[in-house]
C-alpha positions in Angstrom: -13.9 35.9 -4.8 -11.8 33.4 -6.3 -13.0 29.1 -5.7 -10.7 26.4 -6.3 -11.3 24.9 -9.6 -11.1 21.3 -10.3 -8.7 19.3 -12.2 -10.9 18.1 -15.7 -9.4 15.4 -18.0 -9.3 15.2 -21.5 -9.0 12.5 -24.5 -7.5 13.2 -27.7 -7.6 10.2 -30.4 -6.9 10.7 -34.5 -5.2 13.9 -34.0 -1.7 13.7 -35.8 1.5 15.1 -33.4 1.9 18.4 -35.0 -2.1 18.8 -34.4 -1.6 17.8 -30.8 1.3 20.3 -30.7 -1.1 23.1 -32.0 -3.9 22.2 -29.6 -1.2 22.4 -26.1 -0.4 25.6 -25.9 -4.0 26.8 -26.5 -5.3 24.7 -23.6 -2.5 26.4 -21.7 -4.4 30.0 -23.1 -7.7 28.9 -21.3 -8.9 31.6 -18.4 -8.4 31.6 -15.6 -11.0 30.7 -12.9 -12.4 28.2 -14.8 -11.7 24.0 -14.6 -7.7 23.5 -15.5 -8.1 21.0 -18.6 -5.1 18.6 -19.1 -4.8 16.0 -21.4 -4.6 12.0 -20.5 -5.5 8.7 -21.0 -8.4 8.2 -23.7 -10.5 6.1 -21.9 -9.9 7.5 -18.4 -11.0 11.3 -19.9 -14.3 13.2 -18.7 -14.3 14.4 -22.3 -13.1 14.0 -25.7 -11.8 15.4 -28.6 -11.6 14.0 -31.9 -10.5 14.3 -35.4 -13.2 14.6 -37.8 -10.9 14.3 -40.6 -10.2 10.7 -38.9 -13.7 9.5 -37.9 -15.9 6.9 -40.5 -19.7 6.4 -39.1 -19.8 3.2 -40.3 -23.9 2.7 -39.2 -26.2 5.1 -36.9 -24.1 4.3 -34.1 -20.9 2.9 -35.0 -18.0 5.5 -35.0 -14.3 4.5 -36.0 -11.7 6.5 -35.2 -8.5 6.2 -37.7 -5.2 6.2 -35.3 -3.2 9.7 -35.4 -0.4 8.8 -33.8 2.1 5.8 -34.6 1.8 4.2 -31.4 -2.4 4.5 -31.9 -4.8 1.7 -33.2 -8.1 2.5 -34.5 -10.8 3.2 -32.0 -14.5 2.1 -33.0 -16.9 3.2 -30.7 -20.5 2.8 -29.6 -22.0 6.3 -29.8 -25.2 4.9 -27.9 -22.8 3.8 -25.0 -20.7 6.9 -25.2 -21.3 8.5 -21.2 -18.9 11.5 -21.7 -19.2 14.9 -24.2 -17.6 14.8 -27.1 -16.4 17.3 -29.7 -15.1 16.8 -33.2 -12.7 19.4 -34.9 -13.5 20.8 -38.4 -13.3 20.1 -40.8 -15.2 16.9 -41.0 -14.2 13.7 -43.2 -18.1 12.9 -44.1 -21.5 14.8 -44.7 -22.9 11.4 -42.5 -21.5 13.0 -39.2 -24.1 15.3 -37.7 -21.8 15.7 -34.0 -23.5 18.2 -31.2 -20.2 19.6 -30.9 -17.7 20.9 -33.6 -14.4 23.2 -33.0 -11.7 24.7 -35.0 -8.5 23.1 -33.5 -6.4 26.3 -34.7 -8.9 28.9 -32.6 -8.4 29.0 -28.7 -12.0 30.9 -28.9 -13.9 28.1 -30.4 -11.7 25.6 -28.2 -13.0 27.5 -25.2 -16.3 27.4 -26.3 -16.7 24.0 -26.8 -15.0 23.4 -23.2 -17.2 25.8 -21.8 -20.0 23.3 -23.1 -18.0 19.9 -21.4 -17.8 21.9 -18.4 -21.8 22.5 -18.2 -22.8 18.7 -19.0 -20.3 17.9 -16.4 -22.1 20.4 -13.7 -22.7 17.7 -11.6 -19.2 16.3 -11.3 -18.1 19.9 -10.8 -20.8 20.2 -7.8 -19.4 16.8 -6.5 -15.9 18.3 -6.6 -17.0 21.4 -4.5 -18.7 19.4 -2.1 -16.3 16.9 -1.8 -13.3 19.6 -0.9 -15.8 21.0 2.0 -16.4 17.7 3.3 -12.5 17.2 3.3 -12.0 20.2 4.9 -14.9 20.4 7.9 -15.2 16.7 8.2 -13.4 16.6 12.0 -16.1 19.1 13.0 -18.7 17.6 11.6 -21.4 15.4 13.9 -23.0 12.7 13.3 -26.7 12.8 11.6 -28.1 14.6 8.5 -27.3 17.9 7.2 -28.9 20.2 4.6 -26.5 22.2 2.1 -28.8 25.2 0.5 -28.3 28.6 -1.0 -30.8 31.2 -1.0 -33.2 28.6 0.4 -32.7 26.4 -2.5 -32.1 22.6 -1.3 -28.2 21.8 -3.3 -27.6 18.7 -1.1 -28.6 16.2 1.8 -25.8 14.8 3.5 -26.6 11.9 5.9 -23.5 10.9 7.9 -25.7 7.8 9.5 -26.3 6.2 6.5 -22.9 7.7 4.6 -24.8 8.7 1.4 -25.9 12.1 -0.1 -28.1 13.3 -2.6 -26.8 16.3 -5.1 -29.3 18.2 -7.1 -28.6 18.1 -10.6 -29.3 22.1 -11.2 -27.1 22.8 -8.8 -24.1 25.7 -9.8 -21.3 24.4 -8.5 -20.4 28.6 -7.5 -23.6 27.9 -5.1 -22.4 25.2 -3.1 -19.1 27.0 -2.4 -21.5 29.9 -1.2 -24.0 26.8 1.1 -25.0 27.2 4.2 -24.5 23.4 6.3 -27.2 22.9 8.5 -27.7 20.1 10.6 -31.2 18.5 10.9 -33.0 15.7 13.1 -32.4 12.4 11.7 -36.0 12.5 10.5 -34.6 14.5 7.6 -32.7 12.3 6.2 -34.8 11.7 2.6 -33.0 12.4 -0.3 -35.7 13.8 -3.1 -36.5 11.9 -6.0 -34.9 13.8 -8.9 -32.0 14.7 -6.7 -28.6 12.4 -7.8 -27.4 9.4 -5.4 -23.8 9.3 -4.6 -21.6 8.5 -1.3 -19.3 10.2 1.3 -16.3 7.9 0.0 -16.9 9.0 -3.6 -17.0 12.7 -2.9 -14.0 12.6 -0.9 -12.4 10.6 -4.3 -13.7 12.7 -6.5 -11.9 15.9 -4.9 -8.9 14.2 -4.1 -8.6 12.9 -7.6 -8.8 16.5 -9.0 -7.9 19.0 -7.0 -4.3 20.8 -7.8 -3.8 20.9 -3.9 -1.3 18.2 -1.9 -3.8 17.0 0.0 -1.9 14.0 1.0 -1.6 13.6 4.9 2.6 14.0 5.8 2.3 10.7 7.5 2.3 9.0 4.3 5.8 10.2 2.9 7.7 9.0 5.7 5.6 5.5 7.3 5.2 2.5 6.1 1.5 2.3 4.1 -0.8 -1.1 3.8 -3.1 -2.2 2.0 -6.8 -1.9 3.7 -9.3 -2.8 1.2 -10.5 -1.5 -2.1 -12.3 1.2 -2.8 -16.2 1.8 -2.2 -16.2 3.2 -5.9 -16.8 1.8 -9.2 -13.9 0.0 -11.1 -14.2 2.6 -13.8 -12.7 5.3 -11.7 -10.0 3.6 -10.9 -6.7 4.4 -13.2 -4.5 2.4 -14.3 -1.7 3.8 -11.6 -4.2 3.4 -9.0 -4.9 -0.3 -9.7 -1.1 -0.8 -10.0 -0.3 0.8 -6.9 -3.1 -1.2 -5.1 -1.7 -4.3 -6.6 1.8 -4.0 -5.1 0.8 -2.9 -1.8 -1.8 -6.2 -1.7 1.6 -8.1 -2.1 3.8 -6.1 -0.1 3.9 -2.2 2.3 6.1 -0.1 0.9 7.0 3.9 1.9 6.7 6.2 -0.5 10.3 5.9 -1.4 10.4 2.2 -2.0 7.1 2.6 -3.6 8.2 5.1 -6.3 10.7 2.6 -8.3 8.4 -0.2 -7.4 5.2 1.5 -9.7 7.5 3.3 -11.8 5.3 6.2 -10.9 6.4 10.2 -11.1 5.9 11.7 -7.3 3.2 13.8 -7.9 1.4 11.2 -9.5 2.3 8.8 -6.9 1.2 11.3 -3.8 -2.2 12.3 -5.9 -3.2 8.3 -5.8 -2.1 8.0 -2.3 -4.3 10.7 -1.1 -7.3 9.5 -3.3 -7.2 5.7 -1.8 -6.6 7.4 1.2 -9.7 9.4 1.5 -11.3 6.1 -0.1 -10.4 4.2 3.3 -7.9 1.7 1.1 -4.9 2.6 2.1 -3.5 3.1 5.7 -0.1 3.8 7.6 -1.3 1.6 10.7 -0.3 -1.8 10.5 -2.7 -2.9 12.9 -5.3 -1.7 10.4 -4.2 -3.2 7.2 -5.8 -6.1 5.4 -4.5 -9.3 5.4 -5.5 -10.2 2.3 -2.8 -10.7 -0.8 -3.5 -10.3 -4.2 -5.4 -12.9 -4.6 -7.9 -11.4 -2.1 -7.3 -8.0 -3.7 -8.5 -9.6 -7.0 -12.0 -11.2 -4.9 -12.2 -7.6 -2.8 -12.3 -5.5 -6.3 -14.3 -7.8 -8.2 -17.1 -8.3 -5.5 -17.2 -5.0 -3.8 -16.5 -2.6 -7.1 -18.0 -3.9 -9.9 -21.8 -2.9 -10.2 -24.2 -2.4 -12.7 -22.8 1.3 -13.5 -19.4 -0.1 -14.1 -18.0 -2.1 -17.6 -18.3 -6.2 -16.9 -14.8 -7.3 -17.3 -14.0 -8.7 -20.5 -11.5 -11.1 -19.1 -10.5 -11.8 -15.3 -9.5 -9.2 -13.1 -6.4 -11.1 -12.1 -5.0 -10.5 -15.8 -6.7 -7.5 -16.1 -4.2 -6.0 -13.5 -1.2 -7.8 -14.4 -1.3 -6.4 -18.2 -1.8 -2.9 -16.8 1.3 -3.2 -14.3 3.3 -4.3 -17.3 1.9 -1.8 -19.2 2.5 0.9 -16.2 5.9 0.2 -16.2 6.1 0.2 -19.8 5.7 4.1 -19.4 1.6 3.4 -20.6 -1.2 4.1 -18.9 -3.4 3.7 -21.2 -6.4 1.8 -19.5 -8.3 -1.2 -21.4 -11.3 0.0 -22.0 -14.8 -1.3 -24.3 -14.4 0.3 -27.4 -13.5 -1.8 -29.7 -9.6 -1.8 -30.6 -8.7 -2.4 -34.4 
């Protein structure tokens, strides 16, 4: 039985060109059936890879990351604040690295390997994916209340459609929840256990549209006019670059997909992946009647008072600019998101 895999990103920083050449076509070598790994932003990855011939610990928790590229600055990062795997390739610059995870960038084997361990820390985003393409898929049949997801009588998942949260459990295979049985329950069993992790229908929906390989983008939206609704009921990390750009002109102006193609400066499939996202986030909409009437200004208010939350980065400057230099930067042909670690 074959399950649809999720999309998983990953960073690269200190690797030189001819290294990032090497590593390519064994990423392209991975198995099939397991997550599709392509490479992207740094600070927008789920994982990372680095250079250990490029990284200095400069104290316990202070890692800086020598550029590889020409276009590259030094990173310096705060290993304590570090919320993503990360792997270093061999061999290593300093004795004073000790990292969980080494591989040899020349072996697809050990680059497997060391994948195969991103993959199993990021269980729970892989769950979330699973769970989030069912709920795209059965969500017109579904009625309103609480259901249970289980597996062999195991509890994977409440979902309560009253109060539009869900609880995951954390040991849940993501193979399992493909497998679920959906059972609807009184309203009365609606508690979400203890040890079980907190998320929302808005963010599964996001988290499948943002990584599936599937066009899941309703036809509606390649041939109307789309608005601005309001921003997304997710945190401001998740949002990339492209997405905050394509927000940003459609709080000034609606746009087709057409128009709004030259006006992001945004390839179609990455233009129609976005769409869909902030599509199943309720943000965007091809009913004028529906959209918001706020302009950028608002958009700025809307983000920074509905997204922001103690899970996401405080901004370092206001949002306002925080936009604008990643809407130059998009149409610069960089996409590289500002992000807190320390540029050099």
């Amino acid at each position: 039985m074959s399950f649809e895999q999720p999309v998983l990103w990953l960073g690269m920083a200190g690797f030189t060109p001819e290294q990032r050449a090497q590593l390519s076509p064994l990423l392209g070598r991975l198995s099939k059936g397991w997550p599709a790994w392509h490479t992207g932003a740094f600070a927008e990855a789920d994982a990372w890879l680095v250079s250990g011939e490029k990284s200095r610990l400069l104290s316990a928790n202070t890692l800086k990351i020598l550029p590889g590229l020409p276009t590259e600055r030094a990173l310096q990062l705060d290993l304590a604040d570090v919320d993503r795997p990360i792997a270093f390739s061999l061999p290593l610059a300093s004795g004073d690295l000790d990292p969980a995870h080494t591989f040899d960038p020349t072996s697809a084997v050990s680059l497997r390997k060391v994948l195969q361990q991103f993959e199993n820390w990021l269980r729970p985003l892989r769950s979330q994916f699973v769970l989030g393409g069912q709920l795209v898929e059965r969500e017109s049949q579904l009625l309103p209340g609480v259901y249970h997801v289980s597996y062999k009588g195991s509890l994977l998942a409440v979902m309560d459609f009253q109060a539009w949260r869900i609880g995951i459990s954390p040991q849940a295979d993501p193979v399992a929840f493909e497998l679920a049985r959906w059972d609807k329950r009184p309203s009365s069993a609606h508690d979400i256990p203890g040890h079980f992790l907190h998320s929302s229908l808005t963010q599964l929906r996001w988290i499948y549209a943002q990584r599936t390989e599937r066009d899941v983008l309703p036809p509606r939206y390649r041939s109307r006019p789309i608005y601005f609704r309001h921003a997304p009921g997710v945190p401001l990390r998740w949002l990339r670059d492209s997405q905050l750009l394509l927000l940003r002109e459609l709080s000034f102006e609606a746009g087709d997909f057409d128009s709004l193609l030259p006006r992001t400066g945004l390839a179609p499939a990455q233009l129609a992946r976005d769409l869909a996202t902030l599509y199943f986030a309720g943000s965007v909409t091809t009913t004028a009647e529906k959209a918001g009437s706020t302009g950028f200004a608002g958009l700025e208010e809307n983000l920074t008072g509905k997204i922001f939350s103690t899970a996401a980065r405080a901004p370092s400057t206001d949002l306002a600019t925080v936009l604008a230099r990643r809407a130059q930067a998009a149409q610069a042909g960089d996409l590289t998101a500002p992000v807190q670690l320390g540029l050099q």
